[in-house]
Structure formats: structure tokens, C-alpha cells
C-alpha positions in Angstrom: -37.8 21.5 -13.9 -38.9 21.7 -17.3 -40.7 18.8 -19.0 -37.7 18.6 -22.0 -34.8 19.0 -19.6 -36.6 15.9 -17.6 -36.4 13.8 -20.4 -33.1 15.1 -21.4 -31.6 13.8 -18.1 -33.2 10.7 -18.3 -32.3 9.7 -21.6 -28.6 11.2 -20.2 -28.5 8.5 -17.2 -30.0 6.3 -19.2 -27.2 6.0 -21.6 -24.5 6.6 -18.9 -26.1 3.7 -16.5 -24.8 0.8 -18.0 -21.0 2.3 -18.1 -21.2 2.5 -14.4 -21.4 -0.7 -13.4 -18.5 -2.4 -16.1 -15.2 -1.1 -15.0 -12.4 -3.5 -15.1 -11.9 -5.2 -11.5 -9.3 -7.2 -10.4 -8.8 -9.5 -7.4 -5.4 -11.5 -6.2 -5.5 -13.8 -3.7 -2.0 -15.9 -2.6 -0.9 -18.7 -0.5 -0.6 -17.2 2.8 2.2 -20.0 4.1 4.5 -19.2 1.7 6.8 -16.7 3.6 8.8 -15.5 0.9 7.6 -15.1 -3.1 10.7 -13.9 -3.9 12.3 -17.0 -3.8 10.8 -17.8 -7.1 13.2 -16.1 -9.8 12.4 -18.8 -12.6 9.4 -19.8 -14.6 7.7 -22.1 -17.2 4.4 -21.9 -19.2 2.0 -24.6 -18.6 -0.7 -25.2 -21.3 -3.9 -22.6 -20.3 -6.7 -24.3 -18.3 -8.8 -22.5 -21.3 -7.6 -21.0 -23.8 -9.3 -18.1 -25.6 -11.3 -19.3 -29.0 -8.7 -16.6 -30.5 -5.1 -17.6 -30.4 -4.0 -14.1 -31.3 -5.5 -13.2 -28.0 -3.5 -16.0 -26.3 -0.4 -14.7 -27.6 -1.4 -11.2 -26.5 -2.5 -12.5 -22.9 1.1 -14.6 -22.6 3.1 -11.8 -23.7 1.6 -9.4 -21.4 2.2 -11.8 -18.9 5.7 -12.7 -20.0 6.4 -8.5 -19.7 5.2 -8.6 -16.6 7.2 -11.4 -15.1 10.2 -10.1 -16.7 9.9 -6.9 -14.6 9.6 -8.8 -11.6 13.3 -10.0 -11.9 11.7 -13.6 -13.3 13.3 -15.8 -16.0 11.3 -18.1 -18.4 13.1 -21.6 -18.2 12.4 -24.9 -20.1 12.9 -27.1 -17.3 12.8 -27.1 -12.8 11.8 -24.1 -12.9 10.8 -22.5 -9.5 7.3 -21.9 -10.4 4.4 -22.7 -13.4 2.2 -20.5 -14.6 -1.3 -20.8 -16.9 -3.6 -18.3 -17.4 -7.6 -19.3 -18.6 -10.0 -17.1 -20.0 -13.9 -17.1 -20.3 -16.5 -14.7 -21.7 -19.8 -14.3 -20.7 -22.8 -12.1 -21.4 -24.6 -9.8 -19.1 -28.2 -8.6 -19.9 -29.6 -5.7 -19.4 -33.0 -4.3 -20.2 -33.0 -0.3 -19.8 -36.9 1.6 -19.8 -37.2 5.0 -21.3 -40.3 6.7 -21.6 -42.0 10.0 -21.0 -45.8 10.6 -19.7 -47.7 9.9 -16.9 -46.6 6.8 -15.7 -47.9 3.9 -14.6 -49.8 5.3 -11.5 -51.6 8.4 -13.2 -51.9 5.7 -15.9 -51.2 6.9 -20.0 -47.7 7.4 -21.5 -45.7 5.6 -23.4 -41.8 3.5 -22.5 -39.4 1.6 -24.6 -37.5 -1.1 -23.4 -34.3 -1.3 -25.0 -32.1 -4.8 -24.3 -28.4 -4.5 -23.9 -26.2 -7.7 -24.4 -22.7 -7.3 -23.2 -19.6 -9.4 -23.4 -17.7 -9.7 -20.3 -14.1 -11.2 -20.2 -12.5 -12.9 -17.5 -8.7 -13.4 -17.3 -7.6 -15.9 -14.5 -3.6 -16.1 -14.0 -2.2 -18.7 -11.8 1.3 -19.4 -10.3 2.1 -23.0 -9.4 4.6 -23.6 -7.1 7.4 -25.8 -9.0 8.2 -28.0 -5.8 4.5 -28.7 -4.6 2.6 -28.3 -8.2 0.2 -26.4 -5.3 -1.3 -23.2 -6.2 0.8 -20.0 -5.1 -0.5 -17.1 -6.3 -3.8 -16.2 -8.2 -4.5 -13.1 -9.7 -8.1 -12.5 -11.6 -9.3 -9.4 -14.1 -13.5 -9.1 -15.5 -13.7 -5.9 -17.7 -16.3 -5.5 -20.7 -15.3 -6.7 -24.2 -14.8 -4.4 -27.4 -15.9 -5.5 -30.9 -12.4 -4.2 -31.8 -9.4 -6.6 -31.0 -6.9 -3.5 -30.5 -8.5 -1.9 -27.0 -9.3 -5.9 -25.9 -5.2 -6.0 -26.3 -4.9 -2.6 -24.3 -7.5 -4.0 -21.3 -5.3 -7.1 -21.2 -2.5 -5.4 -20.5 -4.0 -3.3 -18.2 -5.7 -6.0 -16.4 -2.0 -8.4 -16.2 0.0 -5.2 -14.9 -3.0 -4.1 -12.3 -2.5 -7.9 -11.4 0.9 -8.0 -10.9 1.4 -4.8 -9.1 0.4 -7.0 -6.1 2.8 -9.7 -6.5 4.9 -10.7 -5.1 2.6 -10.4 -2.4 3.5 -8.4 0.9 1.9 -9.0 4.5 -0.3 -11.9 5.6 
């Protein structure tokens, strides 16, 4: 392989390496002793464990979960309602330092590498379901995906994350 075309395929998986690993995931995890979810037809909002430090965002993240809910057959209800529901939301940052370079490398010695630091904002989207009875935790359902500077796509990967999250609720099997 030619010298250019090496360093053209670095500098390709070098830029294409830190997309890899920051696809949206998504975990749910429920009560297992609750035999049937679809008991639960009402609802009512509990204040969020934490709230986002944007409350446009909190109104994004309740009405995606409101839409949700709704398609599930639930109501929202002011009071005895069968179940309660919060949501909280975090962000950290992930660090990554990426090497680029071209030469001889460090054991023919000579050359020359960059090292270019990547800061990335990761959000996390918790969702829980409170059994209205017990107050005990029913029903959990958890998103991380990478943050945009731009508040429109953070909107879209909300409601992506919320319906990936309740495509598994009510939950089947044990």
C-alpha cells in the first residue's frame, strides 16, 4: 500500500473512531413480582429526581413521555392514580485523546504525531414508574446517547430514546 493511501485511511478511521463507540443505548429493567403491568391504566407526574438545567428540555422530555404513555392506553390523572412517574437527567463528559501522525514511529524512532483531545457531552435520561399502591419502583427504563450543540436533534434523540424505552413496556416474560 501506498504511503498517501496509508495516511489517508488513518486519518479516515481516525475521524470515524469516536462515532463508533456513541450510539444511543438503552436499558429497562422492571419489577419482576408484578404479574400484570397492564393493570396500571392511570398516571400522575411526580416532580423529576433532576431536572435538566434547561426547562425547555424538561418539557420536551415530559411530553415525549406523556406521547408515549398515551399510546400505551394510559391516562394522566391529578389524583390515585395507579402509578407515578419522574424522569431525571444528567450529562457528563467523555474524553478522548486521538494520535495522528505519519513516519517512522516510535520503534525505528523519527516522525512526527498530533494528539488531538475530544470532549464529548453524554446525556442520560432515567424514567421511572412508581407503583401508586406501594410508592415501590415498577418499571425503569434508561437512554445515554451523545449531545448536539443544537437543541433540535437533542429533541429528536429524546424522542427516540423515550419510544425505544417504551417499546418494552409493559414488560412481557419474567
Amino acid at each position: 500500500m501506498k504511503s498517501s493511501a496509508k495516511i489517508l485511511l488513518l486519518v479516515a478511521v481516525t475521524f470515524l473512531f469516536p462515532l463508533i463507540g456513541h450510539s444511543q443505548s438503552v436499558v429497562v429493567d422492571w419489577d419482576h413480582n408484578i404479574s400484570n403491568f397492564s393493570d396500571f391504566k392511570t398516571y400522575a407526574w411526580v416532580k423529576p429526581t433532576r431536572p435538566t438545567s434547561n426547562p425547555l428540555m424538561d418539557q420536551r422530555i415530559v411530553a415525549a413521555i406523556d406521547s408515549q404513555l398515551a399510546e400505551k392506553g394510559m391516562r394522566k390523572v391529578e389524583q390515585s392514580p395507579d402509578v407515578f412517574v419522574t424522569y431525571g437527567a444528567g450529562v457528563s463528559q467523555q474524553h478522548q485523546a486521538v494520535a495522528t501522525g505519519m513516519g517512522g514511529g516510535w520503534r525505528r524512532g523519527g516522525g512526527m504525531a498530533t494528539v488531538n483531545q475530544y470532549v464529548t457531552n453524554v446525556g442520560t435520561l432515567v424514567v421511572d414508574i412508581n407503583d401508586g399502591k406501594t410508592k415501590e419502583l415498577a418499571w425503569r427504563g434508561a437512554a445515554k446517547d451523545t449531545l448536539s450543540d443544537k437543541p433540535d436533534k437533542n429533541s429528536q434523540k429524546i424522542d427516540k430514546a423515550v419510544a425505544k424505552m417504551f417499546k418494552k413496556y409493559p414488560p412481557s416474560g419474567k
